[in-house]
N, C-alpha and C positions, 0 to 999 in steps of 0.2 A: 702352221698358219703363217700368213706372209705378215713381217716385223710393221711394216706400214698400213697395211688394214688395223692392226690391232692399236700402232699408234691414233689412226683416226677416228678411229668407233671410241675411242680412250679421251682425245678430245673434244666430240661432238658429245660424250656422254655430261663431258666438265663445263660443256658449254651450257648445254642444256639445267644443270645443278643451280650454274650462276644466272641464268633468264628466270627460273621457276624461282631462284631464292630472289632475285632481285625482285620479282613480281611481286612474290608474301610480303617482300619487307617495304613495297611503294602501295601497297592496298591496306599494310598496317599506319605507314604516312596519313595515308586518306583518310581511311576508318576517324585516324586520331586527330585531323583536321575536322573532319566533319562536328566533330563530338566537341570541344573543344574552342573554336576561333567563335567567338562573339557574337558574330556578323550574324549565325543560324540560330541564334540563342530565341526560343519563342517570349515575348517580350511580356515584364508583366505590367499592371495598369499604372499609369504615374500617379494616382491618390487610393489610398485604401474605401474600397466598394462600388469603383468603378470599374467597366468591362477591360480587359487587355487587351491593348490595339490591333496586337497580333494574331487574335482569336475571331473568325468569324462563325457565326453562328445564324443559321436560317429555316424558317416552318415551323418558328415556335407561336403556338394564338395560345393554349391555355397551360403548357408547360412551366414551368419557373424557368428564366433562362438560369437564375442564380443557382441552379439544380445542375443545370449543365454543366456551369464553366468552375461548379465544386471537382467535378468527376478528373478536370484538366491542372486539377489543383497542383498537384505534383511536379507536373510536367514544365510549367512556367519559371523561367530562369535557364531553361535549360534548352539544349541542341534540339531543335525539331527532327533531327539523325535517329536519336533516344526515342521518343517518341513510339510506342504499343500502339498502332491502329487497329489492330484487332481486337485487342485487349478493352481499348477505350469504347471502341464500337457495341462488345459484347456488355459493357458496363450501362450504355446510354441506354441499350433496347432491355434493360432492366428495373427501368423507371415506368412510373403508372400510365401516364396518357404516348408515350411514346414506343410505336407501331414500327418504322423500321429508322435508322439512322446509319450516315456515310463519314469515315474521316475520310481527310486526304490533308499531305503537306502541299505548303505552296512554299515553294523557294524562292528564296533562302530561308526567310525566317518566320512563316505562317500557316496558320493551319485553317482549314474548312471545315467546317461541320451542317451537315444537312440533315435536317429532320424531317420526319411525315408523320403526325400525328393520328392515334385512335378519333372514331366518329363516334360519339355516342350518339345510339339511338332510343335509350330509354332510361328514367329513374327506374332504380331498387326500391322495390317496398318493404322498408326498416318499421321494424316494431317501435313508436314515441317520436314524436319531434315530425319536422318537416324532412322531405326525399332529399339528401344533397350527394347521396353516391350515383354516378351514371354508368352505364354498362353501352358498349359497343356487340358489334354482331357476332364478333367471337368467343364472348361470355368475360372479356376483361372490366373488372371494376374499376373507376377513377373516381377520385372525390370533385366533384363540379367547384371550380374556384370563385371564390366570394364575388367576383366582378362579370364573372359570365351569369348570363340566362339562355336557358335553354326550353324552348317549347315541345315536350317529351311526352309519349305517355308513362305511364308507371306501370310495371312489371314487377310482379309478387313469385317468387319459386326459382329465384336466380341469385338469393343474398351471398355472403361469407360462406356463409356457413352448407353450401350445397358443394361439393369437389368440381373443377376446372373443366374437367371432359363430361362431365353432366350439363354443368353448367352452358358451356359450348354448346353441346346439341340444342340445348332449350334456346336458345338465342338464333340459332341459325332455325326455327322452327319460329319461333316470334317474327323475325326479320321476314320470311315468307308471309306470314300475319298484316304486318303491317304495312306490306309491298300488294297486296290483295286487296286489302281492304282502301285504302289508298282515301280521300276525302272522306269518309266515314269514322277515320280513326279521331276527329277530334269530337264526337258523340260520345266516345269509349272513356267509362275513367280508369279502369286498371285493367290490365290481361293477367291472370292468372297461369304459370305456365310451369307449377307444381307437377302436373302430369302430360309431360310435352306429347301423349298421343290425344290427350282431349283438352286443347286448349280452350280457356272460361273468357268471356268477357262480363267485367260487370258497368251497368252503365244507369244514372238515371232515368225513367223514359215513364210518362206519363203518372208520377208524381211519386212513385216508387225508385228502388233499387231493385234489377232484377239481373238473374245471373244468365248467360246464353252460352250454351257449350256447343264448343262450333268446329270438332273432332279434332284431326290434322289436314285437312286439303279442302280445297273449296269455300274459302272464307267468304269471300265476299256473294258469292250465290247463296250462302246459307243464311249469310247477316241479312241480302235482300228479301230473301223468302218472309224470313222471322219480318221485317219492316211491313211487307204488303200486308200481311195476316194479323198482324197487330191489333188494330183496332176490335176484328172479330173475337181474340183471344182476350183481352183487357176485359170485355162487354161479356165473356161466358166465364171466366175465371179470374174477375176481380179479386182473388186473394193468390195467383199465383207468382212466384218470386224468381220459378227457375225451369226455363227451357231450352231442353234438346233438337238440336238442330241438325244433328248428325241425318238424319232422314231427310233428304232431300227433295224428300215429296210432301213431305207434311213436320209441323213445328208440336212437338210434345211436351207438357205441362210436366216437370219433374217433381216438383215441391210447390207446396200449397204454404201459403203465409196464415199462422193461424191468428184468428180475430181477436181482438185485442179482450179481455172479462173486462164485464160493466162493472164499474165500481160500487158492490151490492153490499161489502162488509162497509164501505166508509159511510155511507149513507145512513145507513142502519146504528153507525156511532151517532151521526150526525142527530138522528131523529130524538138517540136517547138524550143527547145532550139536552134537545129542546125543550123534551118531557120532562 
């Protein structure tokens, strides 16, 4: 082989060694600029318990923001470079009411955070006390925070204690429920959704509590059926508590309320008392 090719390719090969090494060794510069020089430092608050200036945070209504800017606890003082966006992202969307969240840096030395918040659309029915857990349409629980109100119905069959992907179907079945039934749902005091193919409504309505099982589909035509026929049915079956409404041609008496016993033993102490 000719002495000059082989000097060149011998060259061009050294040339090559010293661009790629000088490349490693000006991206190792960087690297260690970026991590390092002050300037990118994410800043933290100048008094203890207030926000850090350098942290923005947005689409918090019932979040803690103090919940948030715990998660970036770490990270403060230090190179927005360092900085887990995924890591922090997969942390936030691990908190109760919080649905999806974004990081992003902003250079030099700031960070974004965007939130989207869970809707709830119903109280859990907790066995003692007042409803304060809310659930959204995909069956996640939040504790409703002392400052919020919310005008909800209340749903029984979706607590703790029911597993996530149960839970889930039962909610995306209520959420059809309450999208059907639409200004009728503030009549309703609780939906039962214990057994998400025969969803229950129970509601007061003519001086009673009475139960109305109103299958899976067709709410709101079964809830109006059961409203017209009402009166007729009160008038022939004044002790009835619970009807079926799956038949959509007619409203069936499921359970009868039974009548309350006349007070025939107390009476009867009564008289001896007298005697």
């Amino acid at each position: 082989m000719d002495f000059a090719k082989i000097l060149s390719r011998m060259v061009i090969a050294c040339a090559l060694i010293v661009v790629i090494g000088g490349g490693v060794l000006l991206e190792g510069q960087v690297e260690r600029y970026f991590k390092r020089d002050p300037r990118f430092a994410l800043e933290r608050a100048p008094e203890y318990g207030d926000p850090p200036p350098s942290l923005q945070v947005d689409g918090l209504h019932y979040s803690s923001k103090e919940m948030v800017l715990k998660v970036f606890e770490e990270d403060l003082g230090r190179s927005v470079f360092l900085l887990p966006l995924d890591q922090r992202r997969t942390e936030l969307m691990t908190k109760p009411w919080i649905k999806q969240a974004s990081v992003s840096r902003l250079w030099p030395n700031k960070v974004s955070v965007q939130i989207t918040e869970r809707h709830p659309v119903a109280f859990v029915k907790r066995g003692g006390g007042a409803e304060t857990t809310v659930i959204d349409s995909d069956g996640a629980l939040m504790e409703a925070p002392p400052s919020a109100t919310f005008s909800l119905p209340v749903v029984a069959g979706v607590g703790p204690e029911v597993e996530y992907e149960a839970r889930r179907f039962r909610m995306h079945r209520v959420e059809r429920l309450l999208k059907d039934l639409g200004d009728h749902l503030k009549e309703v005091g609780e939906i039962d959704a214990s057994d998400s193919e025969n969803l229950r409504l129970v509601q007061p309505f003519r001086g009673r509590a009475v139960t109305l099982i109103l299958g899976n589909r067709n709410f709101k035509l079964r809830y109006e059926n059961f409203l017209a026929m009402a009166d007729q049915l009160m008038e022939r079956l004044p002790n009835a508590i619970t009807f079926d409404l799956r038949l959509e041609e007619q409203v069936t008496a499921a359970e009868e309320r039974k009548p309350e016993p006349a007070p025939v033993v107390e009476e009867k102490k009564a008289r001896s008392k007298r005697g």
